[in-house]
FIKELO-261185 format. One line per 5 residues: number of its first residue (from 1); for each residue x, y, z of C-alpha. Coordinates in steps of 0.1 Angstrom, whole numbers. Layout:
NUM) X,Y,Z  ...
END
This chain:
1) 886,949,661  853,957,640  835,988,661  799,998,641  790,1035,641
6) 756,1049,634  763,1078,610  733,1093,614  726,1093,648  727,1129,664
11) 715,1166,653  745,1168,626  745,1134,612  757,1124,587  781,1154,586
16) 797,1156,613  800,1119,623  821,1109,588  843,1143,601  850,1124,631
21) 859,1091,617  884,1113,591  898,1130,621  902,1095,639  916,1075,610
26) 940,1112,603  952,1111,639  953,1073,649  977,1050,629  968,1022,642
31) 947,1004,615  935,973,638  904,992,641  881,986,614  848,1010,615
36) 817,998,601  798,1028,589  759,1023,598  737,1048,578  721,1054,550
41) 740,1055,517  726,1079,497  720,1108,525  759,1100,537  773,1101,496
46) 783,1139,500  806,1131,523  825,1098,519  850,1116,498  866,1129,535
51) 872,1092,537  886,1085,505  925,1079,519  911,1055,544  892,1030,524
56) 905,1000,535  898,1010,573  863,1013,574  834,993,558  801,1012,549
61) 771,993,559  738,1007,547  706,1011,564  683,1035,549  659,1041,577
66) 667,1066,606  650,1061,641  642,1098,648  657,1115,680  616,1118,700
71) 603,1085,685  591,1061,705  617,1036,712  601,1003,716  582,1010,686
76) 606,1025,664  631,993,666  603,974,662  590,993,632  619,1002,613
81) 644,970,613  664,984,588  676,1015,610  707,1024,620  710,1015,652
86) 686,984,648  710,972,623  741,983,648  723,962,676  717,932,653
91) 757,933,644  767,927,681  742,899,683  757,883,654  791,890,665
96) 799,910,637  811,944,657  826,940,687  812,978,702  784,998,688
101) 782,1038,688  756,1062,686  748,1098,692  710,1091,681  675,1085,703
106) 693,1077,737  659,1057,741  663,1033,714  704,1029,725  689,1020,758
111) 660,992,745  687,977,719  710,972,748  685,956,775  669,933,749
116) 692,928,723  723,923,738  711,921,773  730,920,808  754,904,816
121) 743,873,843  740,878,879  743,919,867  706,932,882  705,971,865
126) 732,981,837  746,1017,843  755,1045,825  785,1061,833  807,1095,831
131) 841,1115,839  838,1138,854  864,1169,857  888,1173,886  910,1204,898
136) 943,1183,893  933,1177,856  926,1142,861  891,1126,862  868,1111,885
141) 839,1086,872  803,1093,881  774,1065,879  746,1060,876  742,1092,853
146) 709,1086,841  691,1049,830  683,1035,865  661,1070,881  648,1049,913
151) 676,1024,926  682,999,959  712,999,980  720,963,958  720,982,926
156) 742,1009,936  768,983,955  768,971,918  772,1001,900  805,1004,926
161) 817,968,914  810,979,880  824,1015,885  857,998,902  864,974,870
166) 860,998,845  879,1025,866  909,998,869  906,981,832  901,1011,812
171) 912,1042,829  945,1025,844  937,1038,880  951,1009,907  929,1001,935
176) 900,1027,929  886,1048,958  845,1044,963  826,1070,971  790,1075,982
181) 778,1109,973  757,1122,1003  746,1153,1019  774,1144,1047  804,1132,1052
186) 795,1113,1088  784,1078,1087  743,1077,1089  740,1104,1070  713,1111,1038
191) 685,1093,1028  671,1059,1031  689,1048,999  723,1062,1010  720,1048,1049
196) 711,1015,1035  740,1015,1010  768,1028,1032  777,996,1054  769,974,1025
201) 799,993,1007  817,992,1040  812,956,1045  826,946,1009  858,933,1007
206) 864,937,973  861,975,970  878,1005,982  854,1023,1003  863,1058,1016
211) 829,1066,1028  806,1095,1015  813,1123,992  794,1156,989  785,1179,959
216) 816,1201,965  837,1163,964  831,1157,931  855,1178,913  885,1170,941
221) 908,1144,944  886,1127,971  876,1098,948  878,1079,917  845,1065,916
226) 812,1081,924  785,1064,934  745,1076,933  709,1070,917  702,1081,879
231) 681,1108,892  710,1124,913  737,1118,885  718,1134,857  709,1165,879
236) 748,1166,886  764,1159,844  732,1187,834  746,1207,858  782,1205,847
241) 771,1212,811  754,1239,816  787,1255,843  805,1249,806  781,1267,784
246) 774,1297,807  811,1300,814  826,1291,783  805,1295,757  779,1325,768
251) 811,1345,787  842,1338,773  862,1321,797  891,1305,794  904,1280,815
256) 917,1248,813  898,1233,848  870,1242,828  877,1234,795  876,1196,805
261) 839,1199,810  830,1199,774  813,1164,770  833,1166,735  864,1158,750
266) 854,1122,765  830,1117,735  804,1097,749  787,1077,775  794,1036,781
271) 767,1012,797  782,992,818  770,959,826  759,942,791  773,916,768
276) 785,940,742  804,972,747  778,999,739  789,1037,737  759,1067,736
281) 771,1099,722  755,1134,730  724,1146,707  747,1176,697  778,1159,693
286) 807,1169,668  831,1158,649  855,1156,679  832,1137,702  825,1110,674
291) 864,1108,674  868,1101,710  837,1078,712  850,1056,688  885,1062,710
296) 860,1051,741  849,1014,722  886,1010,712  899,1012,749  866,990,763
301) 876,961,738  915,963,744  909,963,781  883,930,774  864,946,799
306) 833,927,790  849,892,801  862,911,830  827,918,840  816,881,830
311) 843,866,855  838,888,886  800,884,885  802,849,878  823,843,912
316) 796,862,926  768,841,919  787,811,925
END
């Protein structure tokens, strides 16, 4: 499997995504992942000698313009072809990569996935998805965390079907519990949204509904999926980062509950929902979350979660 990584996406690139791939490539033996390197070759050169024992694993592609992390998206794939990520992008449309990484303008990862490689059919809103920590050391997977703010009571039944698959294909968990996060447990309760989106979930008879979460749910063993609108979700992961800075970082504590909150340790950020396997990293990510994010792509494109997707919309647009 070919999986392209933008080397100079995020606030440490090049550095400290070439110290990730070493520290993948130095931990995983398996050589049937082949990287292609996306960056550009002469700001990358001080570092390639970390790869030097690895040269037959990776392939360096160059692309000597960088789409900043506050340009304007749209404009900036548009302007600057020969990018990192636009050239990332254009590999999965040629088929060339199978995945495509990135810690660079989340904005950009977002355009190049709805217009490059696009949704899959009968798939209304792609998602963006995240673990999140539980007590027992185990995760449970939040979505949407971010891309789709203002949702329907369609999109997030979606986002469960979505949420389910990936839950089942990648993570290995068997008949996946659904939950609703609410401001109540009862049936009826919450907004418009989550009223109109309970007895949809309900009614389905291809998910595992358990009804409605709340805010103090979400790091028990209540559900494996967690269901909301953008807005809610990135209130919620901004809120677990900063419980791990304050606590961690800013006091001292250690803890291992707590240590699984550092976004490092799942690397990055999967849409779910388009014709390529896409992974966004975090602005500020390190050498250990560029490991794991390229860990992420791997387990997407063993699983063949993509064709997974494919088939079960497909029956449901039949």
């Amino acid at each position: 499997m070919k999986i392209g990584l933008d080397i100079m996406g995020g606030d440490f690139a090049p550095a400290e995504a070439i110290k990730g791939v070493q520290m993948y490539f130095g931990q995983e033996p398996d050589t049937s992942v082949h990287l292609l390197l996306i960056g550009n070759s002469e700001v990358a050169a001080p570092y390639m000698s970390l790869l030097e024992p690895y040269q037959s694993r990776y392939t360096f592609v160059d692309a000597p313009e960088v789409i900043g992390m506050h340009e304007h998206p749209t404009k900036a794939l548009k302007e600057k072809p020969n990018s990192s990520i636009a050239t990332g992008f254009g590999m999965l449309q040629r088929q060339k990569a199978d995945a495509f990484i990135s810690a660079g303008n989340t904005g950009a990862m977002l355009v190049g996935s709805m217009y490059t490689v696009k949704a899959i059919d009968g798939i209304s809103r792609p998602t963006i998805a995240t673990p999140m920590p539980r007590l027992d050391g185990k995760f449970n997977f939040l979505l949407d965390v971010g891309i789709n703010a203002d949702c329907k009571p369609e999109n997030l039944v979606q986002f469960a079907q979505l949420g389910s698959i990936y839950a089942q294909s990648v993570m290995g968990i068997d008949n996946p519990r659904i939950g609703l996060l609410n401001l109540g447990e009862e049936e009826g309760k919450g907004n418009i949204l989550a009223q109109a989106t309970y007895p949809l979930l309900k009614e389905s008879t291809q998910l595992n509904f358990v009804g409605n979460v709340e805010g103090r749910d979400v790091f028990l063993d209540k559900a494996d999926v967690i269901i909301c609108e953008g807005f809610v979700g990135n209130v919620m992961i901004k809120m677990a980062e900063s419980i791990y800075h304050i606590f961690k970082e800013q006091r001292g504590i250690e803890d291992d509950f707590l240590n699984n909150f550092n976004y490092e340790i799942y690397g990055g950020t999967p849409i779910l929902g388009i014709n390529s396997p896409v992974i966004i990293g975090h602005g500020i990510s390190h050498a250990l979350a560029f490991k794991n994010m390229i860990d992420v792509a791997r387990k997407i494109i063993s699983a063949d979660l993509t064709n997974t997707f494919r088939k079960h919309f497909a029956q449901a647009i039949a």
